[in-house]
Backbone and ligand atoms as CSV (ligand in chain L), in Angstrom:
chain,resi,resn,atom,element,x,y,z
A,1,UNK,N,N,89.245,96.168,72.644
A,1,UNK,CA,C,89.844,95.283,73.656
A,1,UNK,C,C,88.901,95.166,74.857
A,2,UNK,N,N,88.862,93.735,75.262
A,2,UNK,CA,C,87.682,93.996,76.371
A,2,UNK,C,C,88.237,94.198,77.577
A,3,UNK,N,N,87.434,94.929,78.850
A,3,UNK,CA,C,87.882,95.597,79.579
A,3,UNK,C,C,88.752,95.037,80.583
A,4,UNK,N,N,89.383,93.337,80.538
A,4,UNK,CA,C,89.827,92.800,81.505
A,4,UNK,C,C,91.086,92.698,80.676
A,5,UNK,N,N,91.120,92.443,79.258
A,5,UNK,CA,C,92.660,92.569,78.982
A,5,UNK,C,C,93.196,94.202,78.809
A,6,UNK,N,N,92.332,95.367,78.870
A,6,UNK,CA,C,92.818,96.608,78.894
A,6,UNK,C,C,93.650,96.637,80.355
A,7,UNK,N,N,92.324,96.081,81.099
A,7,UNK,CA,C,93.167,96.024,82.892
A,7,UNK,C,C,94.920,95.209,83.202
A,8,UNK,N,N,94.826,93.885,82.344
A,8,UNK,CA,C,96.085,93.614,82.255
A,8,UNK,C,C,96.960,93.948,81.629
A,9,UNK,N,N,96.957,95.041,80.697
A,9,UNK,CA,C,98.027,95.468,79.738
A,9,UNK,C,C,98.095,96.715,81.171
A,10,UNK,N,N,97.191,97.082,81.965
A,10,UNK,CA,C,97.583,98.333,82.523
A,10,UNK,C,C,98.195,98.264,83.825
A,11,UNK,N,N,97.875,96.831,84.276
A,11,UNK,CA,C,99.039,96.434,85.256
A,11,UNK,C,C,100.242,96.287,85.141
A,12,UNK,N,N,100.751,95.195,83.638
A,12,UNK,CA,C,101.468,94.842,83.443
A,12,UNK,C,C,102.048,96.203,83.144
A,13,UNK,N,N,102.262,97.163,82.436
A,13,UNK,CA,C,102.756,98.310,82.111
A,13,UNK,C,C,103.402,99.014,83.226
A,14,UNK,N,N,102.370,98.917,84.628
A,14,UNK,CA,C,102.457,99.814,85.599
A,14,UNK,C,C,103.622,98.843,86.295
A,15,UNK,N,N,103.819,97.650,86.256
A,15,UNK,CA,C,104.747,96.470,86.999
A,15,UNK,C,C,106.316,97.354,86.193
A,16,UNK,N,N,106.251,97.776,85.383
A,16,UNK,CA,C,107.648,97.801,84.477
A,16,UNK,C,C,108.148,98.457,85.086
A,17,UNK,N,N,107.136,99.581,86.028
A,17,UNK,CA,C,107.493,101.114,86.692
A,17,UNK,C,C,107.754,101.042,87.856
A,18,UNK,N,N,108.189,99.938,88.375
A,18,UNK,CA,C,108.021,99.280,89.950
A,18,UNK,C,C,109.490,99.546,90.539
A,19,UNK,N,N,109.485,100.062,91.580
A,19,UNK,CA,C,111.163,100.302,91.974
A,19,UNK,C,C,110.755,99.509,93.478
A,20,UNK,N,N,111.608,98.741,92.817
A,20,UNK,CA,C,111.555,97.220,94.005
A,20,UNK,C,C,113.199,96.807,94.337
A,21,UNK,N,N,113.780,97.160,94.431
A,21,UNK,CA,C,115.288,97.197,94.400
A,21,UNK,C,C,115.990,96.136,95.839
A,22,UNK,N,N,114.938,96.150,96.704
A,22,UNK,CA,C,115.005,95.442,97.990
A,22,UNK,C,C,114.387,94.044,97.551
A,23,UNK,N,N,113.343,93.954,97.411
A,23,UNK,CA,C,112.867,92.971,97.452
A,23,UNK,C,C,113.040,91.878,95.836
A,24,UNK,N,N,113.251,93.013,94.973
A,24,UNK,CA,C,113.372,92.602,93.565
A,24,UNK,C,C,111.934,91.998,93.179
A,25,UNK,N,N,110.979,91.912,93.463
A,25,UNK,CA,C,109.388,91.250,93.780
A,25,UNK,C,C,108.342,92.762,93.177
A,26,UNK,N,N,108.706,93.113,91.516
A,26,UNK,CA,C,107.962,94.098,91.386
A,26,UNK,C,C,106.486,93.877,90.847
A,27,UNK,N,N,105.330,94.707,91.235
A,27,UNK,CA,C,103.720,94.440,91.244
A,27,UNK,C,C,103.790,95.420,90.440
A,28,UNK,N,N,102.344,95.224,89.807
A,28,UNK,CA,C,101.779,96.324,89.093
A,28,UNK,C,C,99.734,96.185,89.733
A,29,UNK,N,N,99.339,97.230,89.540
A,29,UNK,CA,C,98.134,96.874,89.959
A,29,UNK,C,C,97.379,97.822,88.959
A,30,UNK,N,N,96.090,97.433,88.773
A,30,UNK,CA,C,95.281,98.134,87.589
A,30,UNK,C,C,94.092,98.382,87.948
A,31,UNK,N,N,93.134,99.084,88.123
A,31,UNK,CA,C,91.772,99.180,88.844
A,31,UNK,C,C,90.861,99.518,87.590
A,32,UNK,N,N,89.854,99.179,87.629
A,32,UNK,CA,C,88.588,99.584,86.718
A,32,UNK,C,C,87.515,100.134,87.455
A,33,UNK,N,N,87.158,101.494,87.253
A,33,UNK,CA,C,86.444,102.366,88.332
A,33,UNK,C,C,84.507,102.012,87.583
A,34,UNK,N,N,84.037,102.205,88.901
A,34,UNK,CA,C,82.988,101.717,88.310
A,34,UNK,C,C,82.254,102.529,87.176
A,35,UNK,N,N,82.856,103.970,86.459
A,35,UNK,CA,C,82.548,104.711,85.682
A,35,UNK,C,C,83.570,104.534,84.663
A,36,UNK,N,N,84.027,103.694,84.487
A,36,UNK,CA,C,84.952,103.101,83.651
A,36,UNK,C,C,86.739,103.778,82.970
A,37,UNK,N,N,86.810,104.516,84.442
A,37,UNK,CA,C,88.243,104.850,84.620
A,37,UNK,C,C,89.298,103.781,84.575
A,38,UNK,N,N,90.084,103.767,83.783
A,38,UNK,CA,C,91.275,103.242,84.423
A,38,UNK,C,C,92.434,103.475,85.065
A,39,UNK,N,N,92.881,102.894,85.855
A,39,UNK,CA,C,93.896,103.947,87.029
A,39,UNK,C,C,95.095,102.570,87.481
A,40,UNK,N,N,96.320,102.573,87.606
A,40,UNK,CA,C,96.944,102.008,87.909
A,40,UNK,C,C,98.607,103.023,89.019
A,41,UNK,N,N,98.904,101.368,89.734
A,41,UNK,CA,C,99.858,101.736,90.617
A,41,UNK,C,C,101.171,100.595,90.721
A,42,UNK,N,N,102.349,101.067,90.893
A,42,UNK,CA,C,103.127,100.355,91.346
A,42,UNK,C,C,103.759,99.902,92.678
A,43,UNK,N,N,104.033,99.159,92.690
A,43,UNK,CA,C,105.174,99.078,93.956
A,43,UNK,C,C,106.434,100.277,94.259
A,44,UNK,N,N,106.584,100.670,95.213
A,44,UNK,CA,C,107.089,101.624,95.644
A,44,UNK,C,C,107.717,101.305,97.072
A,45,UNK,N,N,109.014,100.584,97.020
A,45,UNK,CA,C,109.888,100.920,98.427
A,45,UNK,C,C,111.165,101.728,98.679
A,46,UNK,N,N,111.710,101.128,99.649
A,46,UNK,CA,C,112.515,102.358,100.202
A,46,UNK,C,C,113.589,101.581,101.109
A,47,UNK,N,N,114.349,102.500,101.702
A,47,UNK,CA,C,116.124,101.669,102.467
A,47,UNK,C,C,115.513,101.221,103.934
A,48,UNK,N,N,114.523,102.368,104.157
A,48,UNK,CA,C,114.227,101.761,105.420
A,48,UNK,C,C,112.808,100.946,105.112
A,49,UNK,N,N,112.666,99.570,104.983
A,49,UNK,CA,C,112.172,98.997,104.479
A,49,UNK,C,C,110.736,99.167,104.814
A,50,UNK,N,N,109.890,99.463,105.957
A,50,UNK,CA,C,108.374,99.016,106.567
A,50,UNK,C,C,108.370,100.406,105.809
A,51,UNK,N,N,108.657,101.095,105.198
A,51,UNK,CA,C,108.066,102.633,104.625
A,51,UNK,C,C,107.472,102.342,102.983
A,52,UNK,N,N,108.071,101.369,102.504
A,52,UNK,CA,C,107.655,100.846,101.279
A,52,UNK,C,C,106.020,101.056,100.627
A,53,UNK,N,N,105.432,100.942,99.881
A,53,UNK,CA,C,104.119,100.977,99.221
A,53,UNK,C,C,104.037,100.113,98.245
A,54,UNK,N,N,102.899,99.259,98.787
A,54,UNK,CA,C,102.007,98.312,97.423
A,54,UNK,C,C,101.573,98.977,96.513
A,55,UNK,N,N,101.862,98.396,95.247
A,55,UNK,CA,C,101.158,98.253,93.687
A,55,UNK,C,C,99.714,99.131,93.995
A,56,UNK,N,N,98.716,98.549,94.993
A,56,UNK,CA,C,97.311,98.509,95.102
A,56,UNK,C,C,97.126,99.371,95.890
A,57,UNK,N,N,97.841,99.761,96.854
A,57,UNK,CA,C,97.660,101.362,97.367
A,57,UNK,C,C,97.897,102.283,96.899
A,58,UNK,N,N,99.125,102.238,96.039
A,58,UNK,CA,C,99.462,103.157,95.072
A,58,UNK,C,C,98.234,103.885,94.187
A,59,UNK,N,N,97.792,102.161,93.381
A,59,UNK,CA,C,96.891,102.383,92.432
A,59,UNK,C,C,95.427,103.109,92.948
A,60,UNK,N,N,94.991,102.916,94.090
A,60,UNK,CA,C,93.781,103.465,94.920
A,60,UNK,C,C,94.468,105.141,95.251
A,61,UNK,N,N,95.269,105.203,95.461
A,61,UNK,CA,C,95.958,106.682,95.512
A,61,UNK,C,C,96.128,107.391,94.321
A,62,UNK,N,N,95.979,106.634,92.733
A,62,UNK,CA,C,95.877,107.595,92.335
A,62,UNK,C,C,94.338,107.315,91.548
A,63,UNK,N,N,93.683,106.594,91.945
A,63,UNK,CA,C,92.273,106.800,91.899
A,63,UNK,C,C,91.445,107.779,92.575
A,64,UNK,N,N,91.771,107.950,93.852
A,64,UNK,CA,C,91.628,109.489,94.275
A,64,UNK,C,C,91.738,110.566,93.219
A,65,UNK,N,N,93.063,110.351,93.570
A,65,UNK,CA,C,93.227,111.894,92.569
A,65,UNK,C,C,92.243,111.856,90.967
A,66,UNK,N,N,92.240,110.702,90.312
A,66,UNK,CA,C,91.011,110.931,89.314
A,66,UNK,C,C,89.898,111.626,90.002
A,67,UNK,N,N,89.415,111.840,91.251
A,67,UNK,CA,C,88.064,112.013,91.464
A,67,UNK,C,C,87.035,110.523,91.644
A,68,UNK,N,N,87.629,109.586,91.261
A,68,UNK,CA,C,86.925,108.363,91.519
A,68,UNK,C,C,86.955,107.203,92.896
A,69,UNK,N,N,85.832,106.381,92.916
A,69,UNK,CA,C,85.709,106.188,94.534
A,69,UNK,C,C,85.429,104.766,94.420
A,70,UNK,N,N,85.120,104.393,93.565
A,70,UNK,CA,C,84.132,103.113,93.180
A,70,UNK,C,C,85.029,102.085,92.583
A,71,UNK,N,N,85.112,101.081,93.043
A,71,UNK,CA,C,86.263,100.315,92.408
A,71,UNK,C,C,85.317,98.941,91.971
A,72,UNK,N,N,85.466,98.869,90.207
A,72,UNK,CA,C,84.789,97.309,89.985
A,72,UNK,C,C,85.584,96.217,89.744
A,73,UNK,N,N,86.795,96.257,89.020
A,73,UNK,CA,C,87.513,95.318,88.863
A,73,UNK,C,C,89.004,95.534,89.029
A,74,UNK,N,N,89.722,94.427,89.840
A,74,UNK,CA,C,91.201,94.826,89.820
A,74,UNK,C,C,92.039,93.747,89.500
A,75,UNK,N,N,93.370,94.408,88.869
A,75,UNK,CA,C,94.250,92.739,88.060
A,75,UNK,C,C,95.344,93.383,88.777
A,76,UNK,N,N,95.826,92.907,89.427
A,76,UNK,CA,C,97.054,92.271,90.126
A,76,UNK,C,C,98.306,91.618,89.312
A,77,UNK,N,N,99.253,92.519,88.821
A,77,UNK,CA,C,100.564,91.368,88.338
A,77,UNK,C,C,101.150,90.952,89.039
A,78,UNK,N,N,101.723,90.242,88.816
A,78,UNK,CA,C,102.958,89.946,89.913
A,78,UNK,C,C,104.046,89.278,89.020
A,79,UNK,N,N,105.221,88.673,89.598
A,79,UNK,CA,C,106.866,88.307,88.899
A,79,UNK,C,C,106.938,87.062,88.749
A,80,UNK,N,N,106.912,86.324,87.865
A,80,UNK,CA,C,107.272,84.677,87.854
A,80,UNK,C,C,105.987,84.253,88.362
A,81,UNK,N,N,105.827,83.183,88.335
A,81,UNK,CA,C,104.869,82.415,88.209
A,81,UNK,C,C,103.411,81.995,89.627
A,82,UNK,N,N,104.401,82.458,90.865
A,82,UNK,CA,C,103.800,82.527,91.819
A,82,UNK,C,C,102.609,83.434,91.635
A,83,UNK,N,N,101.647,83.147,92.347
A,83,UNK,CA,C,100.489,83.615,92.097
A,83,UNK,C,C,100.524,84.805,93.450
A,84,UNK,N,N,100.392,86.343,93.090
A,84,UNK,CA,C,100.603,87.622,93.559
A,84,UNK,C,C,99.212,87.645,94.242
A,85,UNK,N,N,99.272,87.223,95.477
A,85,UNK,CA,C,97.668,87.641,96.149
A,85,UNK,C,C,98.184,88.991,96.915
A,86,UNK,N,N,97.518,89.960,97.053
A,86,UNK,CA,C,97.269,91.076,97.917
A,86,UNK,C,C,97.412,90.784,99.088
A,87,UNK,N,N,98.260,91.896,99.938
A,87,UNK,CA,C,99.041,91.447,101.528
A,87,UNK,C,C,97.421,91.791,102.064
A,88,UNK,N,N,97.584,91.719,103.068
A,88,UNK,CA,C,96.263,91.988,104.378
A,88,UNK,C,C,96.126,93.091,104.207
A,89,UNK,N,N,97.086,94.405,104.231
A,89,UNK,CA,C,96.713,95.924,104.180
A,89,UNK,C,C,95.986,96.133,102.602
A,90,UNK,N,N,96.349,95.501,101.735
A,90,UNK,CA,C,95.392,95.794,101.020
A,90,UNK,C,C,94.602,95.119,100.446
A,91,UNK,N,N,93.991,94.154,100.492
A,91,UNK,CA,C,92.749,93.798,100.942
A,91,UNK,C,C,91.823,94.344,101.812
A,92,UNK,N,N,91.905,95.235,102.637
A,92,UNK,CA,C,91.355,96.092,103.279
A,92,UNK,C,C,91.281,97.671,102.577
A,93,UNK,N,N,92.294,98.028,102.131
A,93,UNK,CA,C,92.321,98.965,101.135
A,93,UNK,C,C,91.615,98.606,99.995
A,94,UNK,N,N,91.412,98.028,99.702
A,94,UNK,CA,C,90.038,97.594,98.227
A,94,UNK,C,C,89.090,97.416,99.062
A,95,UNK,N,N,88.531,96.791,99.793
A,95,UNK,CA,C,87.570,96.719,100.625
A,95,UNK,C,C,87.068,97.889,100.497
A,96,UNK,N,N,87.540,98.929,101.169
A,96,UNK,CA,C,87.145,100.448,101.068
A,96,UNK,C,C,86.349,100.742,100.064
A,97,UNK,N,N,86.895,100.190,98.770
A,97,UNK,CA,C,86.430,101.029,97.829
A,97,UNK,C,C,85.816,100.205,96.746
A,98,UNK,N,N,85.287,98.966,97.491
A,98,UNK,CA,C,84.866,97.740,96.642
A,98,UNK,C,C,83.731,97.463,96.876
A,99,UNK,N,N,83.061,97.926,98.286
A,99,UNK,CA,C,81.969,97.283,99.153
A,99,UNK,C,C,82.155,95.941,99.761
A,100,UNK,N,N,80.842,95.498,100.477
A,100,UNK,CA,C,81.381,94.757,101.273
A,100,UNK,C,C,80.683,93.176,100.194
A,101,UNK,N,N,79.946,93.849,99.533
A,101,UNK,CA,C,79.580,92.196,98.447
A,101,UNK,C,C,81.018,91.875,97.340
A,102,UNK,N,N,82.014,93.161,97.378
A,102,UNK,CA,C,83.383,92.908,96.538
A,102,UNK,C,C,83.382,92.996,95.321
A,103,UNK,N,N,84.078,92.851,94.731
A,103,UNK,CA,C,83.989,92.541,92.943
A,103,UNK,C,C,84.896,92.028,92.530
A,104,UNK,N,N,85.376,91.688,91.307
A,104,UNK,CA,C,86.294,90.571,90.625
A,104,UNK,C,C,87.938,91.728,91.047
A,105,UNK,N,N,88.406,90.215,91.081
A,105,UNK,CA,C,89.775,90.107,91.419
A,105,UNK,C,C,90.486,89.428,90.270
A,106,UNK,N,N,91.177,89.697,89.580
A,106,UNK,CA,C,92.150,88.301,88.723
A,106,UNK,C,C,94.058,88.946,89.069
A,107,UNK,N,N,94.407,87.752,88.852
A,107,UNK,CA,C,96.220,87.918,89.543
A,107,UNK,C,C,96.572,87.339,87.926
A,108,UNK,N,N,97.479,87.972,87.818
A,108,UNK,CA,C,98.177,87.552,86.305
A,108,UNK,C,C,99.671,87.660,86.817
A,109,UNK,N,N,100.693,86.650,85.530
A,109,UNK,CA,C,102.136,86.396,86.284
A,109,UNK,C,C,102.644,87.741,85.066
A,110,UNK,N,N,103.944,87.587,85.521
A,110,UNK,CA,C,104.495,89.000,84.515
A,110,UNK,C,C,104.579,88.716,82.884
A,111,UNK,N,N,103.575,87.643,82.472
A,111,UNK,CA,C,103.171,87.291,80.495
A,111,UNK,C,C,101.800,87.965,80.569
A,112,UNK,N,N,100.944,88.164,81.883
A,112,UNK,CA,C,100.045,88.977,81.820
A,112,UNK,C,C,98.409,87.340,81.272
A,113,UNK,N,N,99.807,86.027,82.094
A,113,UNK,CA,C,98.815,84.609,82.529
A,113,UNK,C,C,97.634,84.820,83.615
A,114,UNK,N,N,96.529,84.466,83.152
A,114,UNK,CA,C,95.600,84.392,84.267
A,114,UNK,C,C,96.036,83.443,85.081
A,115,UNK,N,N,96.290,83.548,86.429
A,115,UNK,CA,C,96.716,82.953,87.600
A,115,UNK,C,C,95.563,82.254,88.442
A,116,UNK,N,N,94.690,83.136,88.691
A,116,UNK,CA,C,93.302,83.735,89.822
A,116,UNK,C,C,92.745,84.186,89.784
A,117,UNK,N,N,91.598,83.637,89.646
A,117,UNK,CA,C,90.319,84.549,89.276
A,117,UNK,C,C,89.255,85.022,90.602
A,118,UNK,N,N,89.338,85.595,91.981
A,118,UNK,CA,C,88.695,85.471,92.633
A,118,UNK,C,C,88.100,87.171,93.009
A,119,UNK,N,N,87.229,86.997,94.006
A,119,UNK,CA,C,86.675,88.481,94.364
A,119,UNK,C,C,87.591,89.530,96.042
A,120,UNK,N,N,87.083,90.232,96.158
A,120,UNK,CA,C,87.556,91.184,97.031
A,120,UNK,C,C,87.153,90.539,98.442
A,121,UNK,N,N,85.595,90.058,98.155
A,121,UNK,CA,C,85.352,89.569,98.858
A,121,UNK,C,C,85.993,88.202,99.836
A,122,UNK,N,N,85.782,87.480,98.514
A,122,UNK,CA,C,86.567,86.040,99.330
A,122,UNK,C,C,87.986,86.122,99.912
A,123,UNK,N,N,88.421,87.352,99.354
A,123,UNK,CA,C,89.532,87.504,100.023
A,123,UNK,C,C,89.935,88.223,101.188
A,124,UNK,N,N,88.769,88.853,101.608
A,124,UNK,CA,C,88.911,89.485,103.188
A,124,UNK,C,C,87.391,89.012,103.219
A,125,UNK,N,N,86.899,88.259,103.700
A,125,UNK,CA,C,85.488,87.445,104.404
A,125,UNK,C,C,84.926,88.232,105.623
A,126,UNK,N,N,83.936,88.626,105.769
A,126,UNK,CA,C,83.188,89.215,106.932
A,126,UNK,C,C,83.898,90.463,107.579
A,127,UNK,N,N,83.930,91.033,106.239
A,127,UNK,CA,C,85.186,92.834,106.480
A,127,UNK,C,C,85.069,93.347,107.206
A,128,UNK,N,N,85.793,94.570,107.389
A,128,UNK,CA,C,84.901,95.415,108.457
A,128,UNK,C,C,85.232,96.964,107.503
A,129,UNK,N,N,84.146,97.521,107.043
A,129,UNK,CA,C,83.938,98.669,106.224
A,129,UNK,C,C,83.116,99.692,106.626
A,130,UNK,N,N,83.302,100.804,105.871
A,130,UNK,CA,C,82.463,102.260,106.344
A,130,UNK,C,C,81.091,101.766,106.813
A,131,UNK,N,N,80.684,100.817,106.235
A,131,UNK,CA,C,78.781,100.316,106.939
A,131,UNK,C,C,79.221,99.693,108.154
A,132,UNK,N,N,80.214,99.286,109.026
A,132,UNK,CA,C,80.059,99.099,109.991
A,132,UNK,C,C,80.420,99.702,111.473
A,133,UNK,N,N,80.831,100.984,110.891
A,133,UNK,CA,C,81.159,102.025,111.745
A,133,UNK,C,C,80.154,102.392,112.623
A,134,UNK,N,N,79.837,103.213,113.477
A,134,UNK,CA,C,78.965,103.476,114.273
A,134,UNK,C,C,78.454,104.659,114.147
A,135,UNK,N,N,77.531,105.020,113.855
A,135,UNK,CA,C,76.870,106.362,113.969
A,135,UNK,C,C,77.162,107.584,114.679
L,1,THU,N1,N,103.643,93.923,97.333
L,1,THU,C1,C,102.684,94.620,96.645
L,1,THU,O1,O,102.980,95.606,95.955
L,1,THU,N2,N,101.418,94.188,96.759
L,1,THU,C2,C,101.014,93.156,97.550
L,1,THU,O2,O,99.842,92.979,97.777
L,1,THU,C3,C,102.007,92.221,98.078
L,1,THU,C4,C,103.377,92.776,98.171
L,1,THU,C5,C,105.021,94.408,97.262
L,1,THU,C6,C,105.496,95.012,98.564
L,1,THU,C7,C,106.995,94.847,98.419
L,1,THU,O3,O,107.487,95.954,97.689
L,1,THU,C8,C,107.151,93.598,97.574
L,1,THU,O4,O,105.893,93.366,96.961
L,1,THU,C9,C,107.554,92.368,98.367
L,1,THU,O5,O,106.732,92.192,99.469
């Protein structure tokens, strides 16, 4: 299986695991480490609602815990047909761990449809990442 439909069977899988009960709007997110880990996360909220957790933080949280840092490709599910772009917090959270040239992005609907095919990059433009910190 090539490595972009492994990534969407591992979103889509991780979407099933989504406790979205508020919003009913469950994500799955799938990462491909640049040593060819795969690592996925769900959506994760809560009663008091701003405490909640994205799919894609999740999934970078438990890329940590693999030991891995390097993120090359990420698939994004999302519910129905709307196309699932990444909120602002994480887009910055891949940023982290994407660099600042980015890498492929694709959004798939919950049939595991290519939606969007775009990068990390184009989606947070002129970032601001660990290289621009100050010495
Ligand atoms: N959500 C994600 O998991 N990832 C995103 O990038 C966008 C939004 C979740 C957060 C919340 O649980 C639900 O989708 C509705 O906003």
């Amino acid at each position: 299986m090539a490595d972009v439909d492994k990534l969407i069977h591992a979103a889509l899988e991780a979407q099933t695991k989504a406790y979205a009960p508020y919003s009913r709007h469950p994500v799955g997110a799938a990462l491909l480490t640049t040593s060819g880990v795969v690592v996925s996360g769900c959506n994760v909220e809560n009663a008091a609602y701003p405490l909640s957790f994205c799919a894609e933080a999740n999934a970078i949280g438990n890329m940590i815990m693999q030991g891995e840092n390097q993120i090359a490709h990420v698939v994004i599910a999302g519910p129905g047909t709307h196309v699932c772009t990444p909120c602002g917090g994480c887009r910055q959270q891949i940023r982290e761990f994407a660099g600042a040239s980015g890498v492929s992005v694709t959004i798939v609907d919950h049939k595991g449809t290519v939606l969007l095919e775009t990068t990390s990059a184009e989606l947070l433009p002129h970032s601001f990442g660990p290289e621009n910190l100050s010495e």
